[in-house]
Backbone as XML, in Angstrom:
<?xml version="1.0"?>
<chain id="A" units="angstrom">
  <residue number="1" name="UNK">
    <atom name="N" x="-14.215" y="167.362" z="69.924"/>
    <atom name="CA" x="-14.807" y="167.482" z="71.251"/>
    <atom name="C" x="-14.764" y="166.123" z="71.941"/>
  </residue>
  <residue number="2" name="UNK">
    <atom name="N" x="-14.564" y="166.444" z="73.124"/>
    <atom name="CA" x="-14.285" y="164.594" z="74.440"/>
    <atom name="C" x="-15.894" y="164.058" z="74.059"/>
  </residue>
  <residue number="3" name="UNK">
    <atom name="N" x="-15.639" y="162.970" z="74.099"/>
    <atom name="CA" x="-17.206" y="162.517" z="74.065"/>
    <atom name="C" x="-17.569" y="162.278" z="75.809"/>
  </residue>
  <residue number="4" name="UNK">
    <atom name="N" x="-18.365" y="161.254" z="75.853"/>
    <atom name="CA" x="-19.110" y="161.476" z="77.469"/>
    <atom name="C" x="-18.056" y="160.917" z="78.325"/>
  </residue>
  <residue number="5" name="UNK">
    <atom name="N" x="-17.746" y="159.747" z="78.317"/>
    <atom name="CA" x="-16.621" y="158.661" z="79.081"/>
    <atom name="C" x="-15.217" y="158.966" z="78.480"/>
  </residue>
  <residue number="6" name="UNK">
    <atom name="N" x="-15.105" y="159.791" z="78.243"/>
    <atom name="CA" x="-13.469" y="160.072" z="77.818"/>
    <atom name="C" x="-13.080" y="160.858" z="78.840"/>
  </residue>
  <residue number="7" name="UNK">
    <atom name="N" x="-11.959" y="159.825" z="79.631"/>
    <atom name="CA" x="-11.103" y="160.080" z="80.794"/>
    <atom name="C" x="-10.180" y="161.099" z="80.382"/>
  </residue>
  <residue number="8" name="UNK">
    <atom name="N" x="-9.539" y="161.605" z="81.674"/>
    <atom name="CA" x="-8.368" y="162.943" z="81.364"/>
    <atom name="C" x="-7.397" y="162.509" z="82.470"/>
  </residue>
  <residue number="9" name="UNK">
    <atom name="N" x="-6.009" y="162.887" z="82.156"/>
    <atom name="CA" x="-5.209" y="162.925" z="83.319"/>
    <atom name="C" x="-5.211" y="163.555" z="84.145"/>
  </residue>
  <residue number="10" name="UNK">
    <atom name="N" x="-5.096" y="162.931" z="85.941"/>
    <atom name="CA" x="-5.218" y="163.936" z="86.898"/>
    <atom name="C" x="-3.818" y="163.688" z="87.945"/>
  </residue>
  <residue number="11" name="UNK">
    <atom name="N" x="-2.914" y="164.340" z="87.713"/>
    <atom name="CA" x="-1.710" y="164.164" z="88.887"/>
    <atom name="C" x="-1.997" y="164.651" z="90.746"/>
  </residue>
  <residue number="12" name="UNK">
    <atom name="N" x="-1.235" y="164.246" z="91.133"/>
    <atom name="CA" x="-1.894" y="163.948" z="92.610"/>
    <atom name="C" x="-0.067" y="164.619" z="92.801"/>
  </residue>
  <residue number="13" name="UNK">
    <atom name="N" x="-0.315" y="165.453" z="93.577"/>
    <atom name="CA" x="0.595" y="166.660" z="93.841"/>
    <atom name="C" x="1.557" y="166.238" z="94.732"/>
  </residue>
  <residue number="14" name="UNK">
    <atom name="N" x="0.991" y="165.289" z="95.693"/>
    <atom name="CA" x="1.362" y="165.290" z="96.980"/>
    <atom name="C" x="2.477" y="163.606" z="96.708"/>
  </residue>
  <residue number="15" name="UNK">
    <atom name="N" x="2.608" y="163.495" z="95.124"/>
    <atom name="CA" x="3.218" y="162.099" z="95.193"/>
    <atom name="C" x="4.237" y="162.715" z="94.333"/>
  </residue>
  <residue number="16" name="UNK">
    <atom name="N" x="3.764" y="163.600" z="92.915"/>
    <atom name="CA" x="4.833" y="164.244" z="92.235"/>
    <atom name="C" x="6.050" y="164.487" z="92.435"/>
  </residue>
  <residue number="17" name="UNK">
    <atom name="N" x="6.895" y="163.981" z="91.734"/>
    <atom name="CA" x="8.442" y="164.712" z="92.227"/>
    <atom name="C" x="9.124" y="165.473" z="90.926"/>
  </residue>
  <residue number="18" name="UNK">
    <atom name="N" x="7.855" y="165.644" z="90.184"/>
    <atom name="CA" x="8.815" y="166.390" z="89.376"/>
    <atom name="C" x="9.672" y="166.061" z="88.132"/>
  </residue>
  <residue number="19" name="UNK">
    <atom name="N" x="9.979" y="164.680" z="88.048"/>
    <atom name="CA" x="10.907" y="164.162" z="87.573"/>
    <atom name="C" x="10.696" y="164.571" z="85.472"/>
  </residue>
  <residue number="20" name="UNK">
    <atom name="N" x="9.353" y="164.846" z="85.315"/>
    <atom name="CA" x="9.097" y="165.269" z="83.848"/>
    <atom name="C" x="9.589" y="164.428" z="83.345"/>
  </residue>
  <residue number="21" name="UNK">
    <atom name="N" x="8.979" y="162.448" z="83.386"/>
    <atom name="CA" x="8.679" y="161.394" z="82.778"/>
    <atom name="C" x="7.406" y="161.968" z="81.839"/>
  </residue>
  <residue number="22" name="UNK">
    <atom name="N" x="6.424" y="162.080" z="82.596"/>
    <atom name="CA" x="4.962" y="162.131" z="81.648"/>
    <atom name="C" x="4.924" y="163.067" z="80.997"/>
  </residue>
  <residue number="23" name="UNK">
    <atom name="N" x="5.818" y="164.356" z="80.675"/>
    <atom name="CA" x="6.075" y="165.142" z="80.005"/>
    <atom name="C" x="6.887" y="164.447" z="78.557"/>
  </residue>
  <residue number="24" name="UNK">
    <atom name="N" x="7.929" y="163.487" z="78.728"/>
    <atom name="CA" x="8.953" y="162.977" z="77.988"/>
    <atom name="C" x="7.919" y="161.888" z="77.366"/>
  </residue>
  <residue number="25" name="UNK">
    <atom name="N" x="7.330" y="160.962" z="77.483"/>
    <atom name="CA" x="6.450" y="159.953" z="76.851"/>
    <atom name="C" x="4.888" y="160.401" z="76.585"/>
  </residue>
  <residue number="26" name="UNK">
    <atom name="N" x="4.245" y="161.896" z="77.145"/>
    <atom name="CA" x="3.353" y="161.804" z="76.136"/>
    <atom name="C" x="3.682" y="162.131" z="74.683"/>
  </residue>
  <residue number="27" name="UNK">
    <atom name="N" x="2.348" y="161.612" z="73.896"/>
    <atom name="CA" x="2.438" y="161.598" z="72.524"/>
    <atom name="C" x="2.047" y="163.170" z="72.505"/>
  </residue>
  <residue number="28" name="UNK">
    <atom name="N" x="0.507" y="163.971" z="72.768"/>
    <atom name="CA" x="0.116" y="164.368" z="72.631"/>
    <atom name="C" x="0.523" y="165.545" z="73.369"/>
  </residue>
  <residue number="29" name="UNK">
    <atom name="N" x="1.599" y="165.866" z="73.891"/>
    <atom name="CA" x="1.882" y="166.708" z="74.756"/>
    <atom name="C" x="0.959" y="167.934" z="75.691"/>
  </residue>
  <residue number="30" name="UNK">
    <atom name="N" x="0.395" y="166.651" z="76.672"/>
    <atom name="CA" x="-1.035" y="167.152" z="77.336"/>
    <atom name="C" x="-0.172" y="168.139" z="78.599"/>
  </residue>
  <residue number="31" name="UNK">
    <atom name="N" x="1.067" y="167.192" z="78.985"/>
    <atom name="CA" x="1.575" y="168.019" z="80.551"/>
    <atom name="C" x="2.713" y="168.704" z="80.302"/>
  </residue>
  <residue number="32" name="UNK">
    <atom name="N" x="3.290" y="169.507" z="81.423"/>
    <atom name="CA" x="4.301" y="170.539" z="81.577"/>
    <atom name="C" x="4.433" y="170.850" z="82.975"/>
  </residue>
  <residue number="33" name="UNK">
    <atom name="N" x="5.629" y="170.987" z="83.065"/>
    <atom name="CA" x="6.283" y="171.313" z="84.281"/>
    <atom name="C" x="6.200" y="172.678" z="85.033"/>
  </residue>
  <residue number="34" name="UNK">
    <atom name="N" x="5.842" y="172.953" z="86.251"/>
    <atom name="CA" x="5.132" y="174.112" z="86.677"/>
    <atom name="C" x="5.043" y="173.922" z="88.391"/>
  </residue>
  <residue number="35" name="UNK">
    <atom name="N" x="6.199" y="175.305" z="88.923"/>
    <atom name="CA" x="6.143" y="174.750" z="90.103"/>
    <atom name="C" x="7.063" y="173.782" z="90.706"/>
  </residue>
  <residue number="36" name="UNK">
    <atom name="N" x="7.804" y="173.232" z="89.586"/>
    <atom name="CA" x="8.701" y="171.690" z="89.834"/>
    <atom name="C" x="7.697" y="170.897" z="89.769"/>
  </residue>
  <residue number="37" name="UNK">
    <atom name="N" x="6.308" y="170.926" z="89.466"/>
    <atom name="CA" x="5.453" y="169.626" z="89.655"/>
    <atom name="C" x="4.971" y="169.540" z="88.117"/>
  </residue>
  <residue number="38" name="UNK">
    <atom name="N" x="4.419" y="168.275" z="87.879"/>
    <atom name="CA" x="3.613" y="167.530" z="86.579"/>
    <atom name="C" x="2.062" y="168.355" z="86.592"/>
  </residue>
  <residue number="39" name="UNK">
    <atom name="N" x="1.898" y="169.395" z="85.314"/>
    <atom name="CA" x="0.641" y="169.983" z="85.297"/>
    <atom name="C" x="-0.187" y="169.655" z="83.969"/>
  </residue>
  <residue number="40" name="UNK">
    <atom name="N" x="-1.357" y="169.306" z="84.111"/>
    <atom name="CA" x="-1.902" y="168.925" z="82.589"/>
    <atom name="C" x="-2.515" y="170.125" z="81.962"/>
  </residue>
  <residue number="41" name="UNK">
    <atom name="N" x="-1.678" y="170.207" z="81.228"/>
    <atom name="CA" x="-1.707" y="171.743" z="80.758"/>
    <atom name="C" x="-2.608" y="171.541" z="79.495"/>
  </residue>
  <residue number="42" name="UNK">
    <atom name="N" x="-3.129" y="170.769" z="78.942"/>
    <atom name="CA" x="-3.661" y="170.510" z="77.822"/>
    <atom name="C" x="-4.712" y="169.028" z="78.041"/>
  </residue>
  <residue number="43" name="UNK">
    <atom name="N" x="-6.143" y="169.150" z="78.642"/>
    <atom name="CA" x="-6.423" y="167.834" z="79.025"/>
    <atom name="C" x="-7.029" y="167.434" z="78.213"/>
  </residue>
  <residue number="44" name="UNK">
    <atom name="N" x="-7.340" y="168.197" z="76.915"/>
    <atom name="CA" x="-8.736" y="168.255" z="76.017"/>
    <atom name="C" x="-7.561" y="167.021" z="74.849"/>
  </residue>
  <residue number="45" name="UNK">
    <atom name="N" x="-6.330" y="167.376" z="74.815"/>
    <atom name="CA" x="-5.545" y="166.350" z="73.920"/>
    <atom name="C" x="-5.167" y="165.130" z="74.201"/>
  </residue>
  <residue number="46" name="UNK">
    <atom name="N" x="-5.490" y="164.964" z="74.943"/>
    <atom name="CA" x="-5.378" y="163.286" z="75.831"/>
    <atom name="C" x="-6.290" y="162.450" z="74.876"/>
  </residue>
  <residue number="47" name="UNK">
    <atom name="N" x="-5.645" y="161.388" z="74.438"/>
    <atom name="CA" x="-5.919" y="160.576" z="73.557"/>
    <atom name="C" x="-6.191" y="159.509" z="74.738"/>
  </residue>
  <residue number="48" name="UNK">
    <atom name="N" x="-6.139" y="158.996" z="76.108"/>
    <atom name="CA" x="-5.936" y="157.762" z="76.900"/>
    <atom name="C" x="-5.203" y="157.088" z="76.458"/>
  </residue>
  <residue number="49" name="UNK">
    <atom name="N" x="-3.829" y="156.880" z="76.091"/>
    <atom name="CA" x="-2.580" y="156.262" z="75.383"/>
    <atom name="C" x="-2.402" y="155.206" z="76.926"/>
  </residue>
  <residue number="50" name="UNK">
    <atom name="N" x="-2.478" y="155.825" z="78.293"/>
    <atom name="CA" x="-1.777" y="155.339" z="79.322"/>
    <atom name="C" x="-0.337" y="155.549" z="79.591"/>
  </residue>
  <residue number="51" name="UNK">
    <atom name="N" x="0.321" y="156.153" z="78.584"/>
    <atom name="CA" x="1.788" y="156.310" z="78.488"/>
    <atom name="C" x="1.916" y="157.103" z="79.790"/>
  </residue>
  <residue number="52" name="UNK">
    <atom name="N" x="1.518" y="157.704" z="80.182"/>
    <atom name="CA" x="2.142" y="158.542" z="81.788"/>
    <atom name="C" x="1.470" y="158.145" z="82.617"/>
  </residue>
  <residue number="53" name="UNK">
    <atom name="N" x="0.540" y="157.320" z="82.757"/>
    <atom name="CA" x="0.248" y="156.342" z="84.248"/>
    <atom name="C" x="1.345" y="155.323" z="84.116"/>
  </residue>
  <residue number="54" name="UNK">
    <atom name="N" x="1.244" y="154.660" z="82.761"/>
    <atom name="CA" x="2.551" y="153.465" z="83.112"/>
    <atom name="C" x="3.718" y="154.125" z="83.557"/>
  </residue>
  <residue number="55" name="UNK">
    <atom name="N" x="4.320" y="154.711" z="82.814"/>
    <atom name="CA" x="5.508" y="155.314" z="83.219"/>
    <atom name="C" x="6.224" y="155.973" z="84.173"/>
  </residue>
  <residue number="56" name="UNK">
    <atom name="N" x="5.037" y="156.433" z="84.806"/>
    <atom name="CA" x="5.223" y="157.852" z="86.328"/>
    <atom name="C" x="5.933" y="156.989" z="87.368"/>
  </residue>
  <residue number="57" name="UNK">
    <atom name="N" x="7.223" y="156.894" z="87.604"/>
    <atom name="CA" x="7.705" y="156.143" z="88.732"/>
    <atom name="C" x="6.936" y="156.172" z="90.127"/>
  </residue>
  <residue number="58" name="UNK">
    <atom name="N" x="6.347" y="156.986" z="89.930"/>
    <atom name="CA" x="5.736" y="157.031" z="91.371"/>
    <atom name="C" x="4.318" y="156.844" z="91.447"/>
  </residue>
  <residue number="59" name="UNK">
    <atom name="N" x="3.468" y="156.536" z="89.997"/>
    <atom name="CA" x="2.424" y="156.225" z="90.529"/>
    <atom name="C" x="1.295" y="157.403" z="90.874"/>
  </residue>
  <residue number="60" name="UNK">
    <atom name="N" x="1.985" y="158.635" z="90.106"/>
    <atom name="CA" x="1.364" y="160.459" z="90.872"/>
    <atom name="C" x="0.346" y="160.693" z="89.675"/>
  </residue>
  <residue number="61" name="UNK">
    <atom name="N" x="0.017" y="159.653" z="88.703"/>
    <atom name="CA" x="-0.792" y="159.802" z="87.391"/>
    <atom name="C" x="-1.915" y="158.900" z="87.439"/>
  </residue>
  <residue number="62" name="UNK">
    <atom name="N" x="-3.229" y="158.964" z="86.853"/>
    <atom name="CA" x="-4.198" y="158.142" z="86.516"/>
    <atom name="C" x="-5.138" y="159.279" z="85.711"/>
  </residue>
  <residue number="63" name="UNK">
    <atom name="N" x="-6.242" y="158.052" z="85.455"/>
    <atom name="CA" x="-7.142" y="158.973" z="84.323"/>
    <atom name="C" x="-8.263" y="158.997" z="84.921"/>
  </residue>
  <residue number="64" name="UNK">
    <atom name="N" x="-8.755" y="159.855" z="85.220"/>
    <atom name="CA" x="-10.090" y="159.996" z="85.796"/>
    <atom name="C" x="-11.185" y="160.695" z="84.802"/>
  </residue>
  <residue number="65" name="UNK">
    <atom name="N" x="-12.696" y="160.444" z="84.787"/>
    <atom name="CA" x="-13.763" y="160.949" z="84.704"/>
    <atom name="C" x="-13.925" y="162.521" z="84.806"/>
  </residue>
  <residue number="66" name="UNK">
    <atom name="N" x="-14.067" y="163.374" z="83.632"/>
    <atom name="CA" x="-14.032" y="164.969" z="84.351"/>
    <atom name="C" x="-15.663" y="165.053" z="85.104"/>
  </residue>
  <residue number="67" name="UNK">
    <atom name="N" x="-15.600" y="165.695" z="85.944"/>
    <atom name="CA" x="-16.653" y="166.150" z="87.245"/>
    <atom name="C" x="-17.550" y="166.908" z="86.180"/>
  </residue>
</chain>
């Protein structure tokens, strides 16, 4: 189970292109392609590695706080 401060990935739609980088470098295979866009199809497996914020050429990734 996430403990309290354990961030999740949140892609921002409107920057996405699709390209299925953060699909190719996660470890934990949290995202998937859907739509042509980056979907976190699995947020509960997110380890916070950072591997698909660094990587996202565009910058369409970060880890946010769940609501």
């Amino acid at each position: 189970m996430a403990s309290i401060d354990h961030k999740f990935p949140k892609v921002d739609k409107e920057k996405c292109t699709g390209c299925g980088t953060c699909v190719s470098v996660c470890p934990q295979n949290v995202f998937e392609l859907k739509d042509g866009k980056s979907h976190v199809a699995r947020p509960e497996d997110c380890v916070e590695c950072m591997s698909c914020v660094e990587n996202c050429p565009v910058g369409a990734i970060k880890l946010v706080e769940p609501k």
